[in-house]
C-alpha positions as a Python dict, from the first residue, in 0.01 Angstrom:
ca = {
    (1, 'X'): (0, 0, 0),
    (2, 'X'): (255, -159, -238),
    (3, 'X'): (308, 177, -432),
    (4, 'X'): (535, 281, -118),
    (5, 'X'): (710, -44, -141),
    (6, 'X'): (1113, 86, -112),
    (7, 'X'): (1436, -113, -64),
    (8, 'X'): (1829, -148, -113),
    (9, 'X'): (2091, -380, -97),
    (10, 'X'): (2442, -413, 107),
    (11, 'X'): (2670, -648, -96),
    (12, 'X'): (2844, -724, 206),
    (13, 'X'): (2888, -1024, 42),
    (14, 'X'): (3029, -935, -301),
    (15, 'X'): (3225, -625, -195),
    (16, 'X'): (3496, -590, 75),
    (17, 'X'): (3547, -242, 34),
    (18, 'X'): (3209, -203, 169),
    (19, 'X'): (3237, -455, 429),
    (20, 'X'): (3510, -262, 571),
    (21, 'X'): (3300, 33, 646),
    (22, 'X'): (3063, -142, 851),
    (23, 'X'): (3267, -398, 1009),
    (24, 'X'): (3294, -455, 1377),
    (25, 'X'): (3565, -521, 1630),
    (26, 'X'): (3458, -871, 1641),
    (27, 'X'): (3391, -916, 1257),
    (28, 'X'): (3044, -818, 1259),
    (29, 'X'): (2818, -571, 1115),
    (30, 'X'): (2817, -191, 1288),
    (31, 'X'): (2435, -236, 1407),
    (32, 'X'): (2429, 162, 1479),
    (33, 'X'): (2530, 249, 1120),
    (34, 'X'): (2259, 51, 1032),
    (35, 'X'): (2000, 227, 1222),
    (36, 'X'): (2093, 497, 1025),
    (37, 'X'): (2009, 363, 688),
    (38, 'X'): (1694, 270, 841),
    (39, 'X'): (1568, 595, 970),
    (40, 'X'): (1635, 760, 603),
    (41, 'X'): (1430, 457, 432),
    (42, 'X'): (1139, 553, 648),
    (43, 'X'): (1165, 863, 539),
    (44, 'X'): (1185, 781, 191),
    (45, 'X'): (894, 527, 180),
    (46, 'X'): (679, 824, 387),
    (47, 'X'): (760, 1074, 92),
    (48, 'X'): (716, 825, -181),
    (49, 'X'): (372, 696, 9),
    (50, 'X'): (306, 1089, -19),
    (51, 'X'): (450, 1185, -345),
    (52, 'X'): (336, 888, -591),
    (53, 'X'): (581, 576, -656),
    (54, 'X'): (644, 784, -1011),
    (55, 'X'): (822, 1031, -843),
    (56, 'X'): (1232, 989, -807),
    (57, 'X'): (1350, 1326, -654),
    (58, 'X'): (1184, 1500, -360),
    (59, 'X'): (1341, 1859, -444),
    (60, 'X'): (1247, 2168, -206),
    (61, 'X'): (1089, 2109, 59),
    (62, 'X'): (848, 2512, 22),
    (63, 'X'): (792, 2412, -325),
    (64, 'X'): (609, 2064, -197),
    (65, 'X'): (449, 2228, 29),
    (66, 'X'): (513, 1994, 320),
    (67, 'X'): (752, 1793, 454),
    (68, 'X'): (779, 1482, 698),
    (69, 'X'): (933, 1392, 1011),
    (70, 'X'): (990, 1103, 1269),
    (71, 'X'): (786, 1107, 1581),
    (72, 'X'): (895, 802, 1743),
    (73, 'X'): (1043, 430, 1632),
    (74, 'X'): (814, 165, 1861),
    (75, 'X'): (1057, -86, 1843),
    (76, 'X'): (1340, -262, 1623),
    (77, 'X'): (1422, -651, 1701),
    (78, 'X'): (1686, -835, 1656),
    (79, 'X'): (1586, -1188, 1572),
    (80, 'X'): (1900, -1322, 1442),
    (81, 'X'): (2316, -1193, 1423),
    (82, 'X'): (2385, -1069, 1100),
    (83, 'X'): (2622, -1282, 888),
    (84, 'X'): (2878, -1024, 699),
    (85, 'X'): (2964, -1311, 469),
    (86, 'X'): (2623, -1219, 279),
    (87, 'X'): (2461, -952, 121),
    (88, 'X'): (2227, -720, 330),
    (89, 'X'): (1850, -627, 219),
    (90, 'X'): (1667, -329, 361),
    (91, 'X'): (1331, -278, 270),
    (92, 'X'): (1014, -154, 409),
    (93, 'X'): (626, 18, 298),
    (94, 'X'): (366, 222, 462),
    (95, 'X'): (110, -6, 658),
    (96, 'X'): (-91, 197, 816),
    (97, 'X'): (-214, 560, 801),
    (98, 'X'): (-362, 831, 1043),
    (99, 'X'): (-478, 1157, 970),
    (100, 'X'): (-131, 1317, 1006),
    (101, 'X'): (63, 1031, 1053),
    (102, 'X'): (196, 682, 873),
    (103, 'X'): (288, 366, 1044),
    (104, 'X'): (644, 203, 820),
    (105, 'X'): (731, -145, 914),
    (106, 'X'): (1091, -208, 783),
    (107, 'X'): (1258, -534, 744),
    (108, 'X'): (1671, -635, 727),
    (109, 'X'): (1702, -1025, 561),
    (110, 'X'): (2019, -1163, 448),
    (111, 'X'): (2024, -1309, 76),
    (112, 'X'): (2221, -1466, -142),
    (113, 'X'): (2530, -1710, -140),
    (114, 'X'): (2246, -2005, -265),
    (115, 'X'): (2142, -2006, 61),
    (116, 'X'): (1786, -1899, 180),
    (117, 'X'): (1662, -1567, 262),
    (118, 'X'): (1684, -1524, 645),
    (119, 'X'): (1509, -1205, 841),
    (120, 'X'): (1717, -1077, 1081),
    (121, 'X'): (1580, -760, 1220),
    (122, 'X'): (1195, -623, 1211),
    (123, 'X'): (1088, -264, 1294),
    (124, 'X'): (825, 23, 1321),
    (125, 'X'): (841, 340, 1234),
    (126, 'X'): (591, 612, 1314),
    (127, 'X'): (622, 958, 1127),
    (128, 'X'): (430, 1230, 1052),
    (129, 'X'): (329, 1503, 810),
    (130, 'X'): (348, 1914, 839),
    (131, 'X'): (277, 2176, 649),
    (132, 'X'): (574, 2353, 549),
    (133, 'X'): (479, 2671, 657),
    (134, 'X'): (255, 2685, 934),
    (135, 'X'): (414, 2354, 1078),
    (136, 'X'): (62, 2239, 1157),
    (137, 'X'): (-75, 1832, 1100),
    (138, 'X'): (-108, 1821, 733),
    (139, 'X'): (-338, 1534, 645),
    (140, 'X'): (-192, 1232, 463),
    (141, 'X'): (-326, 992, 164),
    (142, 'X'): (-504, 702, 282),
    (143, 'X'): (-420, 356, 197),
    (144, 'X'): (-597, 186, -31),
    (145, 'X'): (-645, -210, 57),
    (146, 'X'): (-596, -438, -208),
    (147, 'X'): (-489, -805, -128),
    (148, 'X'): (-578, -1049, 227),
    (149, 'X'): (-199, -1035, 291),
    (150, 'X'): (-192, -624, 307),
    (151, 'X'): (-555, -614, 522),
    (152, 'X'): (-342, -782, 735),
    (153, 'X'): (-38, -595, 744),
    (154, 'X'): (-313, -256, 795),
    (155, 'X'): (-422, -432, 1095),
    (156, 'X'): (-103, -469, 1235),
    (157, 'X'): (-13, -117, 1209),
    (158, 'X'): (-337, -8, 1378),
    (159, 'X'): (-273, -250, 1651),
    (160, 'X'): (42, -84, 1666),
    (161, 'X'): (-54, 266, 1688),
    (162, 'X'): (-325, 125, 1964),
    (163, 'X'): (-19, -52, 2156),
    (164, 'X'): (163, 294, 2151),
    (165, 'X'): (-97, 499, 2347),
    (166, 'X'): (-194, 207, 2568),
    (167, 'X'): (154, 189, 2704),
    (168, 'X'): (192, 605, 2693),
    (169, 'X'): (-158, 597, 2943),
    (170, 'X'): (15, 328, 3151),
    (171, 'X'): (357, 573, 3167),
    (172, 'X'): (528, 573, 3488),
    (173, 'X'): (540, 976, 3431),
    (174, 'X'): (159, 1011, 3453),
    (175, 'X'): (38, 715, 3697),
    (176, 'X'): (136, 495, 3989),
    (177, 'X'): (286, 169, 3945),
    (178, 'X'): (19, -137, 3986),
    (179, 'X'): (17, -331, 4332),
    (180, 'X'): (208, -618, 4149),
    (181, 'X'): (492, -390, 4046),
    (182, 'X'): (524, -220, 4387),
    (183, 'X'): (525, -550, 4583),
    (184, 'X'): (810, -641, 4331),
    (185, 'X'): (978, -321, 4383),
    (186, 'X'): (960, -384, 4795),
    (187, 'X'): (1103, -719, 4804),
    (188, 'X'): (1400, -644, 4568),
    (189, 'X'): (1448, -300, 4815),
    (190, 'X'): (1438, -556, 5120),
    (191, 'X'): (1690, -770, 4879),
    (192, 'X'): (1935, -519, 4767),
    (193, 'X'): (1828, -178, 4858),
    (194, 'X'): (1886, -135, 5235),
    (195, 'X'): (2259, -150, 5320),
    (196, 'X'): (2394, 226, 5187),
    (197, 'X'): (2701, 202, 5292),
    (198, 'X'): (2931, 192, 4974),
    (199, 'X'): (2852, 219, 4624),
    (200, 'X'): (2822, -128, 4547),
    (201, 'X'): (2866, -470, 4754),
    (202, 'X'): (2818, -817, 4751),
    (203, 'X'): (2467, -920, 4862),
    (204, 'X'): (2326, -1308, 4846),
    (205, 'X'): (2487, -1477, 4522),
    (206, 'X'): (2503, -1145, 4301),
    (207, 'X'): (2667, -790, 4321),
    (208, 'X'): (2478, -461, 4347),
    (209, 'X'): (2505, -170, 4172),
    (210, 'X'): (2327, 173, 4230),
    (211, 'X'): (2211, 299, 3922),
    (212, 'X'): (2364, 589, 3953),
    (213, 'X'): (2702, 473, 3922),
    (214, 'X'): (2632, 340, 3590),
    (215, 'X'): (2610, 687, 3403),
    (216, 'X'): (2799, 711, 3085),
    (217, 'X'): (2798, 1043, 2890),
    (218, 'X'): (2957, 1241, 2611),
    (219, 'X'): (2904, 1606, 2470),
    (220, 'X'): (2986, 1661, 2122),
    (221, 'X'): (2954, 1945, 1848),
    (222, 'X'): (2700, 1899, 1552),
    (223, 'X'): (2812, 2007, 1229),
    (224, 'X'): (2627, 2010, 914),
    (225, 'X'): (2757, 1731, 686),
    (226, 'X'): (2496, 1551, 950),
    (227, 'X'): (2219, 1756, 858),
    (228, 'X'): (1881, 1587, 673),
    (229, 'X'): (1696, 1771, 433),
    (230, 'X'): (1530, 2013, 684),
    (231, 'X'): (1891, 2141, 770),
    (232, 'X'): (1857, 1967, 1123),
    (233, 'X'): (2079, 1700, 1249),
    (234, 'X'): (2000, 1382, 1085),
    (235, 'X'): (1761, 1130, 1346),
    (236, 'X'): (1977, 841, 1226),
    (237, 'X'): (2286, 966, 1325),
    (238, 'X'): (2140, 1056, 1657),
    (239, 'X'): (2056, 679, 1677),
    (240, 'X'): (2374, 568, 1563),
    (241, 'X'): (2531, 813, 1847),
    (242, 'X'): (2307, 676, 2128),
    (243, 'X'): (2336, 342, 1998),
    (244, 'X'): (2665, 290, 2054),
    (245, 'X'): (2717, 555, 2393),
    (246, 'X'): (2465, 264, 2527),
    (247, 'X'): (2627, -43, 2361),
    (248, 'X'): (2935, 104, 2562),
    (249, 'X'): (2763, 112, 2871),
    (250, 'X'): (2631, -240, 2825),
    (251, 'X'): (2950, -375, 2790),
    (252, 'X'): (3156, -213, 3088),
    (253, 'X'): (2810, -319, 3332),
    (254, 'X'): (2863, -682, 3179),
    (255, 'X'): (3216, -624, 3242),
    (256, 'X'): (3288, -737, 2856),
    (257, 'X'): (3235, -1068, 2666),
    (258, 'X'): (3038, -1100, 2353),
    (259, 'X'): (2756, -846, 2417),
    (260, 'X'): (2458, -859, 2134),
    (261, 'X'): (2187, -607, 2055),
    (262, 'X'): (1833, -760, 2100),
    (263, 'X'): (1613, -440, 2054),
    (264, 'X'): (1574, -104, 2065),
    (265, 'X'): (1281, -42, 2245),
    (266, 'X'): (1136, 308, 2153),
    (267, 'X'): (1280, 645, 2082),
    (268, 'X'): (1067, 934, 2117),
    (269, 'X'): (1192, 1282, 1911),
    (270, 'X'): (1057, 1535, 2113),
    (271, 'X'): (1271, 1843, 1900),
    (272, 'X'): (1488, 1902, 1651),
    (273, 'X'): (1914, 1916, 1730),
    (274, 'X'): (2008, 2246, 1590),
    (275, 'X'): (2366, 2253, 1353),
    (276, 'X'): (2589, 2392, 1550),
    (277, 'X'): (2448, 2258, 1876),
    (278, 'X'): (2626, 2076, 2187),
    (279, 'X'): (2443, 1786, 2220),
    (280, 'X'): (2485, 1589, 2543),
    (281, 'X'): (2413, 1228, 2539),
    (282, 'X'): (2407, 1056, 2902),
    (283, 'X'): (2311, 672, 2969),
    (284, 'X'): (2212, 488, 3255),
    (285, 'X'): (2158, 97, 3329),
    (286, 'X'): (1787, 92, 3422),
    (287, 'X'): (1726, -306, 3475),
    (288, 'X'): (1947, -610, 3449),
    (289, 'X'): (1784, -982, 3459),
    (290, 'X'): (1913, -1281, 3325),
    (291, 'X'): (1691, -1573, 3133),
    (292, 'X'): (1762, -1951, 3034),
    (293, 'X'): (1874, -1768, 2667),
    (294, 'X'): (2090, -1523, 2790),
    (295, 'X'): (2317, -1549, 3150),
    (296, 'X'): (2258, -1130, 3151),
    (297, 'X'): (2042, -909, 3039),
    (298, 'X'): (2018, -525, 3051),
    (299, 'X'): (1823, -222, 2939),
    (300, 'X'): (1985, 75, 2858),
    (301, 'X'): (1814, 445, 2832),
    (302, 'X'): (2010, 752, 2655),
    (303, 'X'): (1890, 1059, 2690),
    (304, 'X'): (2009, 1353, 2427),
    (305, 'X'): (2020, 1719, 2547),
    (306, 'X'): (2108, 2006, 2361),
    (307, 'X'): (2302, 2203, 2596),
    (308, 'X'): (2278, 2634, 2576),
    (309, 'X'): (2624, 2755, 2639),
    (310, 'X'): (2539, 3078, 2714),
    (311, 'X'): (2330, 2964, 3023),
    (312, 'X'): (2452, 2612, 3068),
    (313, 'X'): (2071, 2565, 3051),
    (314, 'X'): (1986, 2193, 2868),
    (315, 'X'): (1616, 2056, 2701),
    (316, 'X'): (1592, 1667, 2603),
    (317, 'X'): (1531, 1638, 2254),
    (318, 'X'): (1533, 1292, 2234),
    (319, 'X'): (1537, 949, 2483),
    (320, 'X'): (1608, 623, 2340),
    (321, 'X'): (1578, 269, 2516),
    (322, 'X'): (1796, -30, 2426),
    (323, 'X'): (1829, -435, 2514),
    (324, 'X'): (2130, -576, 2511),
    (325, 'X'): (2245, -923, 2652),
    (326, 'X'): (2561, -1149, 2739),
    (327, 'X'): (2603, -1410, 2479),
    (328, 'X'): (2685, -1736, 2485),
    (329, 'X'): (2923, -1776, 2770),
    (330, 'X'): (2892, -1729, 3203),
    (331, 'X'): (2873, -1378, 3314),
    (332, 'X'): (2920, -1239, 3686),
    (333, 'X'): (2551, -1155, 3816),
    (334, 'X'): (2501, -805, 3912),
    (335, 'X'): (2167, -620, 4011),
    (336, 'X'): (2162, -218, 3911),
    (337, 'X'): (1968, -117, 4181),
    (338, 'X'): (1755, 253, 4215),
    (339, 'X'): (1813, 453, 4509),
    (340, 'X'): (1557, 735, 4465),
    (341, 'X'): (1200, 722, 4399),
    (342, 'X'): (1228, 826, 4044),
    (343, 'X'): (1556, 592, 3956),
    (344, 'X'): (1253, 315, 4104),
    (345, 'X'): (1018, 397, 3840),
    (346, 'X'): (1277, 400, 3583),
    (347, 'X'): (1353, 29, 3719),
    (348, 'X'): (1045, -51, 3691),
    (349, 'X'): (999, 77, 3355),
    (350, 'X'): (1304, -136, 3223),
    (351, 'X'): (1139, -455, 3407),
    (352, 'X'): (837, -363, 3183),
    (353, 'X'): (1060, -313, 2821),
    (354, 'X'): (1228, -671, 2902),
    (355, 'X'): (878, -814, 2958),
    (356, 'X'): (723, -663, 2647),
    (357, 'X'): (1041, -797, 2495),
    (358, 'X'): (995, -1127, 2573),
    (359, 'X'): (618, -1163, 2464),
    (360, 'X'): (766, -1006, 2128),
    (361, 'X'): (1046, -1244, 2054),
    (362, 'X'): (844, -1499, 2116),
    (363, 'X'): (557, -1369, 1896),
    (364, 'X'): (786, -1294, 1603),
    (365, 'X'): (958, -1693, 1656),
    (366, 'X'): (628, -1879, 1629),
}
């Protein structure tokens, strides 16, 4: 397992000029242009878990003989901010392995100044291997086992993979909701839903908003310089792209303040973006809570579609999902709120990423 073992270093700390590529509008660290960095070391621990630790340069991809791709990231968690006073570790290995497939858990952890090493962000990564030219499954090395502490980490990633088709058999898309989840769907109808007049109003101590009105979008051209090795647009720039198209929409529905990332909850990569492509990225607000933490809560989907401009016709090629919350300070309460059947399962769907949230934070704090 440790032979995959990859990382680099950020010297936020050490080097301004870098600093100022990354930095934020309010001093901070560009969490978006980190996703990217963190989508391309998956992808280079997945060809180093395939290719031997020995080997430094991956060169073509027909003369390997295969080649590897990103099916989905499970989930990426914030646990604390980022401080751009110090430098910036990003590591990561293999865990786990299918037939076709590897599980990569990566890591962020600030280091240095004297001060102790802190972890601020954990994630998974699942990816897969294809033949170069039939595109089939291509079977991948096992792991071999070799200390208690990686046992463990195996047993995560299977867990993981086990979590990720429990919750795809529970999908909104392919059964009902339980009788729990449709009683709570009823009584915040009977709360918020029945007045139509208007898109949004005042109603009891909090102000609704159809869901509807909270779509956010933005076409764009993609040109090559963003292409990875398999001359397709790079996955982390998609991330970075629908990272911040939903950190926007975060921040207009909490009508501003200090909004912070807490997770992105899954991406799936159903196909390629071709160069050359219009890619159409649209976001909606799909649940907003609050907590004793946080005064507001929301989660965000984006949904990429590469648009044919011959036809006008559009296929998703990718959907991403995305917590972010108020920080710190009051914020106005306000309640998206689904007016058709499917924007209702797509509530519900959010009300189940903030719960699985929760359980997670609080796993990964004790």
């Amino acid at each position: 397992m440790h032979d995959s073992y990859c990382e680099f270093v950020l010297e936020f700390g050490s080097s301004p000029k870098l600093l100022e590529q990354y930095i934020n509008v309010h001093g901070g660290i560009r969490t978006g242009k980190l996703m990217e960095h963190l989508d391309s070391l998956a992808g280079s621990i997945s060809y180093k878990h395939m290719l031997g630790p020995g080997v430094e340069s991956l060169g073509q991809i027909q003369d390997r003989g295969f080649y590897i791709v990103t099916a989905s990231v499970d989930r990426l968690d914030m646990l604390s901010p980022l401080d751009p006073s110090r430098d910036l570790r990003l590591s990561g290995q293999v865990i786990y392995t299918g037939k076709s497939s590897m599980e990569v858990a990566v890591k962020m952890e600030t280091i240095g100044m004297g001060k102790a090493e802190v972890t601020v962000l954990l994630g998974r990564f699942s990816m897969v291997c294809r033949d170069a030219v039939t595109h089939r499954a291509r079977n991948v090395h096992p792991l071999i086992i070799s200390t208690p502490e990686e046992q463990a980490l195996y047993s995560m990633g299977e867990e993981m993979k086990k979590r990720r088709q429990s919750l795809a058999l529970r999908s909104l898309s392919r059964v009902p909701p339980s009788s729990a989840e449709a009683e709570t769907l009823h009584s915040f109808y009977l709360q918020y839903g029945q007045d139509t007049k208007g898109s949004s109003s005042q109603v009891g101590k909090g102000e609704r908003v159809w869901m509807g009105d909270t779509k956010l979008e933005k076409c764009m051209l993609m040109f090559p310089q963003e292409r990875n090795v398999h001359s397709k647009i790079f996955g982390g720039y998609l991330m970075r792209l629908a990272y911040e198209l939903g950190f926007s929409n975060s921040s207009l529905f909490m009508r501003g303040g200090r909004v912070r990332f807490l997770s992105l909850d899954g991406i799936a990569f159903a196909q390629p973006v071709p160069i050359g492509s219009i890619l159409r990225l649209t976001s909606y607000v799909l649940h907003s809570t609050s907590s004793v933490e946080f005064p507001m809560i929301v989660h965000v989907a984006v949904t990429a579609n590469v648009v044919d401009v011959e036809t006008g016709n559009e296929r998703t090629t990718n959907e991403f999902r995305f917590t972010w919350c108020r920080d710190g300070d009051t914020a106005v309460s306000r309640q998206v709120v689904p007016k058709t059947y499917k924007e209702a399962m797509l509530w519900l769907e959010g009300k189940r990423a903030l719960e699985l949230g929760d359980e997670i934070r609080a796993e990964n704090q004790t």
